[in-house]
N, CA, C and O atoms as CSV, one atom per row, in Angstrom:
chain,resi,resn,atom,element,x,y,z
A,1,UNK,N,N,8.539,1.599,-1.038
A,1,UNK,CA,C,7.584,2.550,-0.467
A,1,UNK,C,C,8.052,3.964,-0.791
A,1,UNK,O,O,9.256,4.217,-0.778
A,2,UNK,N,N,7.318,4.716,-1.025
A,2,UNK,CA,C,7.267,6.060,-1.616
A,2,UNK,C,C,7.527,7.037,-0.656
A,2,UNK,O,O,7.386,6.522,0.452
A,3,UNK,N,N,7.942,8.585,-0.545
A,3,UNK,CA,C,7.868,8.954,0.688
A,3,UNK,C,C,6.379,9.991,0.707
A,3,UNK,O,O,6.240,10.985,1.421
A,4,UNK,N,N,5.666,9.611,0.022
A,4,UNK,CA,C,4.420,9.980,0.209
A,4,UNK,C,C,3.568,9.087,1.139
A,4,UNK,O,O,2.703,9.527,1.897
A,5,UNK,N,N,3.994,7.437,0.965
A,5,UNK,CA,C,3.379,6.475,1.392
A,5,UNK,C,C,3.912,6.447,2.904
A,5,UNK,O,O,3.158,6.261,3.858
A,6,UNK,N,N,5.682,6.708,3.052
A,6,UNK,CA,C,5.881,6.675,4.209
A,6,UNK,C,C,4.967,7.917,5.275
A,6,UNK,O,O,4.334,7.780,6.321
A,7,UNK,N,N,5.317,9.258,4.307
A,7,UNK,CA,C,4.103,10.230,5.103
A,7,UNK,C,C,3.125,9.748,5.738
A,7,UNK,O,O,2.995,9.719,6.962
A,8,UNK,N,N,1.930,9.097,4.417
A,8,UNK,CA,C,0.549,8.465,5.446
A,8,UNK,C,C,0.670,7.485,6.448
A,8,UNK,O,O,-0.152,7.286,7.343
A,9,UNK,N,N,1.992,6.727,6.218
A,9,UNK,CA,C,1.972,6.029,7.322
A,9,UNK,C,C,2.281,6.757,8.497
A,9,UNK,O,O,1.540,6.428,9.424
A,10,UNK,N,N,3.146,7.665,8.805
A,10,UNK,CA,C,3.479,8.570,9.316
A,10,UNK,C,C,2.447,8.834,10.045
A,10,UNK,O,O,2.524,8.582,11.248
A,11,UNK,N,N,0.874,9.572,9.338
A,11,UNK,CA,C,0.203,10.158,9.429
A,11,UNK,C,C,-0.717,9.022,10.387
A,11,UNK,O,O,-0.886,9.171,11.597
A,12,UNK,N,N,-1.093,8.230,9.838
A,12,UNK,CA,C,-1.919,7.297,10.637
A,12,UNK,C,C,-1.397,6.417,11.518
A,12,UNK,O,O,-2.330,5.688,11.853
A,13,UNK,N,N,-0.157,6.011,12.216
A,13,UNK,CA,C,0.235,5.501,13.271
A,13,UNK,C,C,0.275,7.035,14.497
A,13,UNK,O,O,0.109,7.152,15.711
A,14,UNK,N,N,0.479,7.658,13.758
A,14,UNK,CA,C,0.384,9.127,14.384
A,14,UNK,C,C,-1.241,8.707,15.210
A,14,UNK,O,O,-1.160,8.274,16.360
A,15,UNK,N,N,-2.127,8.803,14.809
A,15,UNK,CA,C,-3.432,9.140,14.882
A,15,UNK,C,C,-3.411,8.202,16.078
A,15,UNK,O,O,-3.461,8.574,17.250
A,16,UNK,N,N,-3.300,6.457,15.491
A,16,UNK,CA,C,-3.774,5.768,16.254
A,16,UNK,C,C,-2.830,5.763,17.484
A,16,UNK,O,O,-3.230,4.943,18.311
A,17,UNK,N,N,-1.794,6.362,17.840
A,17,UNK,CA,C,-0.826,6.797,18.759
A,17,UNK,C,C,-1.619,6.864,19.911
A,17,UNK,O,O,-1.763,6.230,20.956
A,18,UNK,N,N,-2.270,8.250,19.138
A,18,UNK,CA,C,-3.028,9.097,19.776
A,18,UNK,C,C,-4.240,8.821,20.649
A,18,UNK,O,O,-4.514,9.320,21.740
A,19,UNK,N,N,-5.114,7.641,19.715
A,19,UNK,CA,C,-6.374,6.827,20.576
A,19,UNK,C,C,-5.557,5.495,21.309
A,19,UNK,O,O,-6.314,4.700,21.867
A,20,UNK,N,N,-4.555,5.278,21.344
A,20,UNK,CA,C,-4.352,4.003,21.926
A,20,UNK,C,C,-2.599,4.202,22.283
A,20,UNK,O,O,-1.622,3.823,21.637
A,21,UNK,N,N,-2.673,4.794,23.303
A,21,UNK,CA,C,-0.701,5.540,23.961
A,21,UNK,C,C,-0.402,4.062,24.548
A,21,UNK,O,O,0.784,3.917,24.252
A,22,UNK,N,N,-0.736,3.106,25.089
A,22,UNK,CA,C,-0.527,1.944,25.521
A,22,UNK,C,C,-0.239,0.494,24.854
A,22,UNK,O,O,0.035,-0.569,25.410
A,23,UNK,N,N,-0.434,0.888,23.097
A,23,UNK,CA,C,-0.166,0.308,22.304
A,23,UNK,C,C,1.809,0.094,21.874
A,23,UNK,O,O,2.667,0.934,22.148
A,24,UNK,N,N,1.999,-0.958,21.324
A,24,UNK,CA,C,3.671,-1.198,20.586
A,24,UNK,C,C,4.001,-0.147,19.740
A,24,UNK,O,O,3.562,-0.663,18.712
A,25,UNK,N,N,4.567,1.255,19.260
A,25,UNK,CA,C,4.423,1.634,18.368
A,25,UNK,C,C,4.517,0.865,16.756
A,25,UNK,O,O,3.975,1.333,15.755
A,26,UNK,N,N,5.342,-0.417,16.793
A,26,UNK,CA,C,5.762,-1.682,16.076
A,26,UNK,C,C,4.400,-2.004,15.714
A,26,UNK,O,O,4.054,-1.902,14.537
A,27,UNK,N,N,3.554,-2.403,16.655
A,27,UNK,CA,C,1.620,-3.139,16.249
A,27,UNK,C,C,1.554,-1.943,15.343
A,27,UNK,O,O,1.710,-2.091,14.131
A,28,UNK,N,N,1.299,-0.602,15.947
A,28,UNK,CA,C,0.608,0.712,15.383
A,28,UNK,C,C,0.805,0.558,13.723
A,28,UNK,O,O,0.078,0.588,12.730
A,29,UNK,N,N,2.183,0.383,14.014
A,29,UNK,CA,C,2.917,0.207,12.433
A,29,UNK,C,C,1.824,-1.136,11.702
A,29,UNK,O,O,0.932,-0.778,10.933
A,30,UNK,N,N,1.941,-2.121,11.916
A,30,UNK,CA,C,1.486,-3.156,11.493
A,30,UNK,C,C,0.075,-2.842,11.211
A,30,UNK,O,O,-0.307,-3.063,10.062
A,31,UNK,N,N,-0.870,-2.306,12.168
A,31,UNK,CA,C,-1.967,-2.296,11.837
A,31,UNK,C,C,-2.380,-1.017,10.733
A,31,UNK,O,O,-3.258,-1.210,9.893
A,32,UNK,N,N,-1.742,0.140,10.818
A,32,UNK,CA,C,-1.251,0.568,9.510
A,32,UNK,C,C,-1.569,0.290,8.287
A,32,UNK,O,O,-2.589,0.464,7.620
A,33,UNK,N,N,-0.015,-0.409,7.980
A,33,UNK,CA,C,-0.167,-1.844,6.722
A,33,UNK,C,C,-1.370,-2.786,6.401
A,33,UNK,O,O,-1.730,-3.028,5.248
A,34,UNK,N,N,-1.937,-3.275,7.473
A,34,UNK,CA,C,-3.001,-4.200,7.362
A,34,UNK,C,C,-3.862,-3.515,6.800
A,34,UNK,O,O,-4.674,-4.162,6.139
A,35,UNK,N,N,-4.043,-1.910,6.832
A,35,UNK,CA,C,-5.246,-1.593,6.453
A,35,UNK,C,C,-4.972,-0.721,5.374
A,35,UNK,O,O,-5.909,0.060,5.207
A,36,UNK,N,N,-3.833,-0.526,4.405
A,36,UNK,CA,C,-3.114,-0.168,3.510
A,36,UNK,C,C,-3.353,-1.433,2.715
A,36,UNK,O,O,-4.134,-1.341,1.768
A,37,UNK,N,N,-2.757,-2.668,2.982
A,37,UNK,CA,C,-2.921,-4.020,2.183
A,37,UNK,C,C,-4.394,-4.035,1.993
A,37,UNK,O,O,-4.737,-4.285,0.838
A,38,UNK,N,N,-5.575,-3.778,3.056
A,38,UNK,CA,C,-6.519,-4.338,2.770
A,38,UNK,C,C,-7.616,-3.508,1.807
A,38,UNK,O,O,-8.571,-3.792,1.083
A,39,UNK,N,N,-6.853,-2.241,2.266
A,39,UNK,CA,C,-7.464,-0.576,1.250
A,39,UNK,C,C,-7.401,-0.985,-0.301
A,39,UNK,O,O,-8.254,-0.671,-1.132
A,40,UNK,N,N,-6.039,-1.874,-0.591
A,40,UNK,CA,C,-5.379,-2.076,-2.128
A,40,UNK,C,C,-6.745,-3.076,-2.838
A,40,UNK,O,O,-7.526,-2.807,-3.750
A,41,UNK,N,N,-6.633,-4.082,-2.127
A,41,UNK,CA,C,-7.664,-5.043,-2.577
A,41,UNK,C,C,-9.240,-4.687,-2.897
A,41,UNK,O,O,-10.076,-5.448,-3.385
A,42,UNK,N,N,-9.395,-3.458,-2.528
A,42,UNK,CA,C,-10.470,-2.975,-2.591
A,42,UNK,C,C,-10.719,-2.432,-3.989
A,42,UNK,O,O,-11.850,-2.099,-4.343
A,43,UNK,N,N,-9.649,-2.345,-4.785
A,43,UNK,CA,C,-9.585,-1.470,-5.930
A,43,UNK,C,C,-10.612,-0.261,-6.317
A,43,UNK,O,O,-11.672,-0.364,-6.934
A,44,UNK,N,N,-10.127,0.676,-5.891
A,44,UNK,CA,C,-10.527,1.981,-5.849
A,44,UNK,C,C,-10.274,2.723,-6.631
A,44,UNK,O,O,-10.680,3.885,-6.641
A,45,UNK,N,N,-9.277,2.016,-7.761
A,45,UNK,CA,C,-9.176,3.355,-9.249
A,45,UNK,C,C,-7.798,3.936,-9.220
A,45,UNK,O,O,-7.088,3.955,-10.226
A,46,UNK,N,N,-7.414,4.424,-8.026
A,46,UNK,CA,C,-6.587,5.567,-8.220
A,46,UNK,C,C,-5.815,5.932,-6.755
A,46,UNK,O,O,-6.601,6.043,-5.814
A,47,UNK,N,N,-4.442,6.125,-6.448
A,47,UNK,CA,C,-4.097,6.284,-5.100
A,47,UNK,C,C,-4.648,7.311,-3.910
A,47,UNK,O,O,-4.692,7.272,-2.680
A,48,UNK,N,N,-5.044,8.249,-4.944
A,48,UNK,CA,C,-5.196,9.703,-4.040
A,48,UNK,C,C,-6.590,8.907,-2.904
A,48,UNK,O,O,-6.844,8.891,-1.700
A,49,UNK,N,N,-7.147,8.380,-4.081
A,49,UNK,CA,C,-8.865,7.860,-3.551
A,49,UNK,C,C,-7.972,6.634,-2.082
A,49,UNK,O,O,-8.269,6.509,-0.894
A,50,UNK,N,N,-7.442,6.310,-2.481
A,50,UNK,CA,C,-6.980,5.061,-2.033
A,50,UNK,C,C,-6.321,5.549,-0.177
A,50,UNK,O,O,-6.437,5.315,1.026
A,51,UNK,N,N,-5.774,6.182,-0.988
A,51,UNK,CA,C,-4.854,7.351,0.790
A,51,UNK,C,C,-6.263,7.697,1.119
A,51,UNK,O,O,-6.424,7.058,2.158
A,52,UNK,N,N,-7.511,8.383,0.852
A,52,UNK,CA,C,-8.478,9.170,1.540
A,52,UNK,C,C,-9.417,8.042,2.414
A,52,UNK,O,O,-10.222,8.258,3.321
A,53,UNK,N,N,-8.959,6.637,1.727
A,53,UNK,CA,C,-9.661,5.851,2.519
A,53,UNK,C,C,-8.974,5.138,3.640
A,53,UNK,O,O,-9.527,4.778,4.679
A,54,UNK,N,N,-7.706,4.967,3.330
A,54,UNK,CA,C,-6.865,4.501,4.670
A,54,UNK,C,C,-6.742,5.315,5.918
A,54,UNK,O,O,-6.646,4.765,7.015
A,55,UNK,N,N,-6.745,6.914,5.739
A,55,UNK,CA,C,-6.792,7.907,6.300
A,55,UNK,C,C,-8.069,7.949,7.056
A,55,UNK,O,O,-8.104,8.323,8.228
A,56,UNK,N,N,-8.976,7.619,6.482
A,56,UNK,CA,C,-10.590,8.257,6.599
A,56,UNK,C,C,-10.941,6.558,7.806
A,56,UNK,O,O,-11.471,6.642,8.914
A,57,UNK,N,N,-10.491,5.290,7.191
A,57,UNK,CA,C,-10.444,4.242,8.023
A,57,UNK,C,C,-9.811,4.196,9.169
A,57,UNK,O,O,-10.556,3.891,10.100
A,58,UNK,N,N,-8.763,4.375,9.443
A,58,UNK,CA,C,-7.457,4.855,10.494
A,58,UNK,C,C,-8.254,5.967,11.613
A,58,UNK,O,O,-8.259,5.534,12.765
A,59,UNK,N,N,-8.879,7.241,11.439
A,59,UNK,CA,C,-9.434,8.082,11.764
A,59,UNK,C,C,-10.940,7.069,12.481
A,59,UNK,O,O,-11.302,7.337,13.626
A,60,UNK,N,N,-11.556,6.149,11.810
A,60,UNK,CA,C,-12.650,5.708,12.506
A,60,UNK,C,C,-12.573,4.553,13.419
A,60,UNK,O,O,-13.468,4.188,14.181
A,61,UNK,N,N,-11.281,3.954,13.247
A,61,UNK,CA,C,-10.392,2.899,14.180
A,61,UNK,C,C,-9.886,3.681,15.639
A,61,UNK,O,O,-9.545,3.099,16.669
A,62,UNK,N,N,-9.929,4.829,15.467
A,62,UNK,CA,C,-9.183,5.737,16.430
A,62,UNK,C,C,-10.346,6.408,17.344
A,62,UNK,O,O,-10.113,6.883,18.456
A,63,UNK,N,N,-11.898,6.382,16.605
A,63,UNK,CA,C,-12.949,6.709,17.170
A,63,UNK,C,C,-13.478,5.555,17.844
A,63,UNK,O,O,-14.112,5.700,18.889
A,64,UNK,N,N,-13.284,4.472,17.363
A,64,UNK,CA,C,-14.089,3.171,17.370
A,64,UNK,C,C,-13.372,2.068,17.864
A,64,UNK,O,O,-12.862,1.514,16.890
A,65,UNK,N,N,-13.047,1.401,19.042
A,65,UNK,CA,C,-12.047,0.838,19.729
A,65,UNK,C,C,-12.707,-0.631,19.108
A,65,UNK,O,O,-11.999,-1.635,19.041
A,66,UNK,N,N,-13.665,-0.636,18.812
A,66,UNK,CA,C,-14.419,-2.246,18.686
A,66,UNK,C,C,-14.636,-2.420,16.747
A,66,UNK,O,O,-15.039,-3.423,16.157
A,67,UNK,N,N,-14.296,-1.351,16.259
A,67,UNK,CA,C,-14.322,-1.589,14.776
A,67,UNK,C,C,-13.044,-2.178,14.572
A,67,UNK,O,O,-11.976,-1.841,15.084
A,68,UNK,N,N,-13.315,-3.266,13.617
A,68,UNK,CA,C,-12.092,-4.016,12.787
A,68,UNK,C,C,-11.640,-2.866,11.328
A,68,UNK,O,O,-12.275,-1.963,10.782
A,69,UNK,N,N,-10.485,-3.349,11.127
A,69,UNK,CA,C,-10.079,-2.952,9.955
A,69,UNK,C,C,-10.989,-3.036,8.615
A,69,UNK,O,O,-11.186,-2.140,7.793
A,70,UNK,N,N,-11.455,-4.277,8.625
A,70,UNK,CA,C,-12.310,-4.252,7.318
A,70,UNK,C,C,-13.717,-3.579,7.539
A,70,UNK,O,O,-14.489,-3.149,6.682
A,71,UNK,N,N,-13.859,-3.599,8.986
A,71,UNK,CA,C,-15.260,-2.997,8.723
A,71,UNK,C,C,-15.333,-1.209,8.684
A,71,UNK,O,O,-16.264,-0.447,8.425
A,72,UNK,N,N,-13.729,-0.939,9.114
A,72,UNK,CA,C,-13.345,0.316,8.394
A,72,UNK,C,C,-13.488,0.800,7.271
A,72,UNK,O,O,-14.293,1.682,6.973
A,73,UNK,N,N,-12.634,0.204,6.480
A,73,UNK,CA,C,-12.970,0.356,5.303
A,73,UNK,C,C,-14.079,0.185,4.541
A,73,UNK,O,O,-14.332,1.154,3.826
A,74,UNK,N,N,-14.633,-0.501,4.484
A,74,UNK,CA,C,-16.197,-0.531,4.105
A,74,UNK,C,C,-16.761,0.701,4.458
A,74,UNK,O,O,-17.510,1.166,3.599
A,75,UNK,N,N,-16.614,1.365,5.485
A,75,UNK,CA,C,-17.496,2.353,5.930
A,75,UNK,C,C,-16.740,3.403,5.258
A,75,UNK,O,O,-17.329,3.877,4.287
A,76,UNK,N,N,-15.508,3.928,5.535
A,76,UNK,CA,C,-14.933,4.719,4.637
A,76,UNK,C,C,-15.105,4.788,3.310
A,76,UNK,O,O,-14.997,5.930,2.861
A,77,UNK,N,N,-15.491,3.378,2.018
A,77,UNK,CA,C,-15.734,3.449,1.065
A,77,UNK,C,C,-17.093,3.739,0.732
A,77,UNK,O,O,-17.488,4.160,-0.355
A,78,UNK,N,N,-17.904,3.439,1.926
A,78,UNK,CA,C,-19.603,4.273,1.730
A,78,UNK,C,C,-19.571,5.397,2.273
A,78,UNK,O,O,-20.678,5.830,2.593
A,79,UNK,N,N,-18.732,6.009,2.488
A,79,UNK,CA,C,-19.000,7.491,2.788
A,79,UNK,C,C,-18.424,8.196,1.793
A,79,UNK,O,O,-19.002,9.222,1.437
A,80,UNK,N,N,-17.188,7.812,1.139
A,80,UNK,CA,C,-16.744,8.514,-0.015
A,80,UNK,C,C,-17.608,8.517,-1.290
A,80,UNK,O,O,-17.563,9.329,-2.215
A,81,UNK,N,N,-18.820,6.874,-1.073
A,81,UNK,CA,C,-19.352,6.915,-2.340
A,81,UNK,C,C,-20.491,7.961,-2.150
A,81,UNK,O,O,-20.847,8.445,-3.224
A,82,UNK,N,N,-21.099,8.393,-1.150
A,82,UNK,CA,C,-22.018,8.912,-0.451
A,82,UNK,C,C,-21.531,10.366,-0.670
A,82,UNK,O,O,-22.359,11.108,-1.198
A,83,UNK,N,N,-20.462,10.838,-0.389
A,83,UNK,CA,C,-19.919,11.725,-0.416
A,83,UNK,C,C,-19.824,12.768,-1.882
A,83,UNK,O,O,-20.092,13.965,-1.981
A,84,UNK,N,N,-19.315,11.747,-2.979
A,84,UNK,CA,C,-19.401,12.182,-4.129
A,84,UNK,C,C,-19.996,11.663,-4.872
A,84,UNK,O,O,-19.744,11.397,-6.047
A,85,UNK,N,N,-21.179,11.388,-4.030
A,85,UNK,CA,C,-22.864,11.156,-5.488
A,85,UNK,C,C,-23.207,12.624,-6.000
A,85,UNK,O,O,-24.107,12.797,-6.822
């Protein structure tokens, strides 16, 4: 792991800290990863794209107590495509 990669992780257990203080910080971590692993499979081209969606997913997990990870991402990847039509 990179310390760019550790950053976003950094960055998004941070977040979800933040919507959920009653959480393991250990899960926080995990769910993280899960959505880092599941960002990869998505093949998106390129990392930068790749961080804007784990970030941008993480951020709507933190709004959205009843959204899953994948249905994060999905939404994060239609807003970026939406975004830069």
């Amino acid at each position: 792991m990179t310390v760019s990669n550790v950053d976003e992780m950094m960055v998004g257990v941070c977040i979800l800290r933040g919507a959920y203080p009653h959480l393991d910080l250990q899960d926080l971590v995990e769910d993280v990863r899960q959505i880092a692993r599941l960002t990869a499979q998505e093949n998106l081209g390129d990392a930068e794209t790749e961080k804007a969606v784990i970030r941008a997913a993480v951020f709507l997990i933190a709004a959205d107590k009843e959204l899953t990870p994948h249905a994060a991402i999905e939404m994060a990847v239609r807003v970026r495509k939406t975004v830069s039509a």
